[in-house]
C-alpha positions as CSV (number, residue, x, y, z in Angstrom):
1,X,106.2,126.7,142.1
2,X,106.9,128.0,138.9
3,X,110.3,126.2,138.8
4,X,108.4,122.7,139.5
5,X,105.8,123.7,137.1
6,X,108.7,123.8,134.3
7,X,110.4,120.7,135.5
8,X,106.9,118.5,135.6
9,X,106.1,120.0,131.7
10,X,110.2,118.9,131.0
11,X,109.6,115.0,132.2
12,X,106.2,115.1,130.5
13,X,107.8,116.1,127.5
14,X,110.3,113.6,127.8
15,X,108.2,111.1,128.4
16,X,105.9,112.3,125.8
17,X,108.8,111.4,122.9
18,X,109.2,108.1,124.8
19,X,105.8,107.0,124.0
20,X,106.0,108.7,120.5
21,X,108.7,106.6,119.8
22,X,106.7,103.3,121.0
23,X,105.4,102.7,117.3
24,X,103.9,98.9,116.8
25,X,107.3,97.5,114.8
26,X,106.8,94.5,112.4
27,X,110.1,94.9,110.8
28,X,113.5,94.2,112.5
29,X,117.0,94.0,111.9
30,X,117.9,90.2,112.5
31,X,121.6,90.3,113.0
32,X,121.0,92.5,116.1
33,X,120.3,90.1,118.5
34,X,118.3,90.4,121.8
35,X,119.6,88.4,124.7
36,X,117.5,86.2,126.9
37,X,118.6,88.3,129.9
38,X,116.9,91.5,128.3
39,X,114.2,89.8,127.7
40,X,113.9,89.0,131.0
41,X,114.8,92.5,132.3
42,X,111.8,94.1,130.3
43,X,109.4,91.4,131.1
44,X,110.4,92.3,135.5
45,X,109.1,95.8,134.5
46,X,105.6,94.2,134.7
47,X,106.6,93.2,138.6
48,X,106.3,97.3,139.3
49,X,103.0,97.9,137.7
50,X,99.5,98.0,138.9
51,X,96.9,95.0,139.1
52,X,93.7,95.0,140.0
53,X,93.2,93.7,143.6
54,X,97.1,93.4,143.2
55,X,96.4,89.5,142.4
56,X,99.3,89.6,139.9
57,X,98.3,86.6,137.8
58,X,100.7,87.0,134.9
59,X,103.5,85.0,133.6
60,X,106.2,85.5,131.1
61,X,108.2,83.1,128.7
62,X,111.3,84.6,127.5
63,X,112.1,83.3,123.6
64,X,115.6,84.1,122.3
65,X,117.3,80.7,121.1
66,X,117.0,81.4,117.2
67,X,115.6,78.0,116.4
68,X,113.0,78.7,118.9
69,X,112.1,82.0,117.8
70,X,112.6,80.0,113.5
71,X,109.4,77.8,115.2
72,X,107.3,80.3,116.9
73,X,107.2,82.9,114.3
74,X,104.9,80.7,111.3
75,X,102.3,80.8,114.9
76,X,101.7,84.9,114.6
77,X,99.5,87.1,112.9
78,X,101.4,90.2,112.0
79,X,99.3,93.2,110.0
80,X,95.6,93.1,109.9
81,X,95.3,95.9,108.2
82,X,98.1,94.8,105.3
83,X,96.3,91.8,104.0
84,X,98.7,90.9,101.5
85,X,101.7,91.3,103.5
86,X,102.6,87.9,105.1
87,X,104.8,89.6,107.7
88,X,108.6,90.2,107.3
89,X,110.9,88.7,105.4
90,X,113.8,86.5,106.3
91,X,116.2,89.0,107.9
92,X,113.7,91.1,109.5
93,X,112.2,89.3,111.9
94,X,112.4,89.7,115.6
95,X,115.1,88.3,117.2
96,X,112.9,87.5,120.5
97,X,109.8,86.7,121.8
98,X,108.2,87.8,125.3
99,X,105.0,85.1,125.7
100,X,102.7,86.7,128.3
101,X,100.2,83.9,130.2
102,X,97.7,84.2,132.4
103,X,97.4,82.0,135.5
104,X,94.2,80.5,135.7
105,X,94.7,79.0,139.3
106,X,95.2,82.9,140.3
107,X,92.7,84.8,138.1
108,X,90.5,84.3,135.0
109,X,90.2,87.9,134.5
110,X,93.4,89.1,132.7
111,X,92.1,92.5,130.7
112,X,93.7,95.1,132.7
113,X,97.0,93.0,133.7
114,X,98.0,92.6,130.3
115,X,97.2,95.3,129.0
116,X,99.2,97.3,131.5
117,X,101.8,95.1,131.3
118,X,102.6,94.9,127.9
119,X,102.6,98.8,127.2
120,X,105.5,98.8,130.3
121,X,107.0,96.2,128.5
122,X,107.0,98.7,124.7
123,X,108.1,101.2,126.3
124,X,111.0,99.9,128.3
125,X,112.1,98.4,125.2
126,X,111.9,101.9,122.7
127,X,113.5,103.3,126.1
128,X,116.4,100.6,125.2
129,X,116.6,101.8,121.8
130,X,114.8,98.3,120.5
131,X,111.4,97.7,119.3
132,X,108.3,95.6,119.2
133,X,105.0,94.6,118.3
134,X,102.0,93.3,120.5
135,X,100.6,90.6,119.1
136,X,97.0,89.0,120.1
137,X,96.3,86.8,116.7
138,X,97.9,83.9,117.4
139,X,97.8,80.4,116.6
140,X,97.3,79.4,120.2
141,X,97.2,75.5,120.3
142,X,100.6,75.3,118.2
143,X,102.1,77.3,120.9
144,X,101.4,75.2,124.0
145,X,102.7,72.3,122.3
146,X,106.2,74.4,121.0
147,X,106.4,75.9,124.1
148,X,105.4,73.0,126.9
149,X,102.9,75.4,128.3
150,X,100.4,74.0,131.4
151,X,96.7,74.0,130.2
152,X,96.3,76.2,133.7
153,X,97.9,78.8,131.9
154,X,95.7,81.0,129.5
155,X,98.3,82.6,126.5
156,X,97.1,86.1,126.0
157,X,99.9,87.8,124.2
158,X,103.1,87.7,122.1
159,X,105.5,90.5,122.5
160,X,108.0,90.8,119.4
161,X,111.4,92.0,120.1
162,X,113.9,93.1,118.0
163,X,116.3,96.2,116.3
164,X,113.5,98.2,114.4
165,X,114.3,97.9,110.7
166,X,111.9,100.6,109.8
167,X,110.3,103.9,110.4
168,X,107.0,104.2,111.7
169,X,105.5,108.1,111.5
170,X,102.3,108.9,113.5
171,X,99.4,111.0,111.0
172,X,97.1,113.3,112.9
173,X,93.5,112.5,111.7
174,X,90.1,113.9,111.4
175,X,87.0,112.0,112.7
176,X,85.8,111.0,109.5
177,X,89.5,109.6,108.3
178,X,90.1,106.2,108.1
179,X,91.7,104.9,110.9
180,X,93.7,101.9,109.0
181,X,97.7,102.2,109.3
182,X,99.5,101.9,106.3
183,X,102.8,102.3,104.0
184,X,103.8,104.5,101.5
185,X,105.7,103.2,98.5
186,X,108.7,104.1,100.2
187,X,107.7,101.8,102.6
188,X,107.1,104.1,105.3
189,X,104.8,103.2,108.0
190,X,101.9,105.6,108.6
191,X,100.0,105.1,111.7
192,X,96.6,107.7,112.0
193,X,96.3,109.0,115.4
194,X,93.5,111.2,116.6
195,X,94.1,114.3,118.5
196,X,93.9,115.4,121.8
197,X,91.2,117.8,121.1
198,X,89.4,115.2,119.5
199,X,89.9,112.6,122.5
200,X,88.6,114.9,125.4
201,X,85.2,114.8,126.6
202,X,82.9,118.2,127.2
203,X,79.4,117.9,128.5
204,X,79.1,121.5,129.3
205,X,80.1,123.0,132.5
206,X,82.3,121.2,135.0
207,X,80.0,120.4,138.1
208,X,82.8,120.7,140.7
């Protein structure tokens, strides 16, 4: 028991670091590019996760032809929190796109799925040694007509993929800090992050 106990705290460990290293990337190296087959490979992990009812109602798009990806990226919203950053620069963008839909003619409820679906996605990706960013501000009508998309399909997400360009450090914080990311003048990322004492519930004594 003891040997299993130290085995099941190694893989939470290692696991731990893998999520760690899942930072929200906005900034990528551009002449490493991402192949529509591994774009496809992450977007299958979402075939292995859970669904509610296990209706399954999401589709993927798979974006990696450069003058694709040149028209899709004007259509994202990149840092809410960085208003006068416009996103990244030529040469740091993502070098694909994974465009998550939701099927209408299977569900209209789409809050779990994606949700579920995209974090699989991040972490198969930092798992990969890539990055990405989850993005939800999107200029929605400009992409059905770029990308052909059915009106039966809802878009929910964009998924930026790329070779991180940049480092992203997680800040413990207090419950009175702020809890706006933001970059140092080295141009270091800082993410805040509350802690797991902070995050855990106590009503007083545990009725079971």
């Amino acid at each position: 028991m003891a040997r299993q106990g130290l085995n099941g705290m190694a893989g939470l460990q290692r696991f731990r670091d893998l999520v760690l290293r899942s930072r929200s990337i906005r900034r990528f190296d551009e002449s490493a590019g991402v192949t529509g087959e591994t774009l496809r490979d992450l977007a299958e992990l979402a075939c292995y996760v859970p669904s509610p009812r296990n209706l399954q109602p999401l589709k993927f798009l798979a974006v990696s032809d450069p003058e694709r990806c040149k028209a899709l990226f004007p259509m994202l919203g990149w840092a809410g929190y960085l208003p006068d950053w416009p996103g990244p620069e030529p040469g740091e963008r993502p070098r694909g796109y994974i465009v998550m839909l939701g099927d209408t003619s299977i569900s209209r409820d789409f809050a779990c799925d994606s949700g579920i679906a995209a974090e699989a996605i991040m972490l198969g990706a930092s798992s990969m040694g890539l990055g990405g960013c989850i993005i939800g501000s999107l200029e929605r009508d400009g992409l059905r007509r770029l990308l052909r998309i059915p009106g039966r399909y809802e878009l929910l997400l964009v998924l930026a993929i790329g070779r991180p360009a940049e480092t992203v450090v997680v800040d413990e914080m207090d419950e009175a800090d702020p809890v706006r990311y933001w970059r140092d003048p080295n141009g270091i990322h800082h993410v805040p992050k509350r802690r797991a004492g902070d995050i855990m519930a106590d009503f007083g004594d545990d009725p079971c």
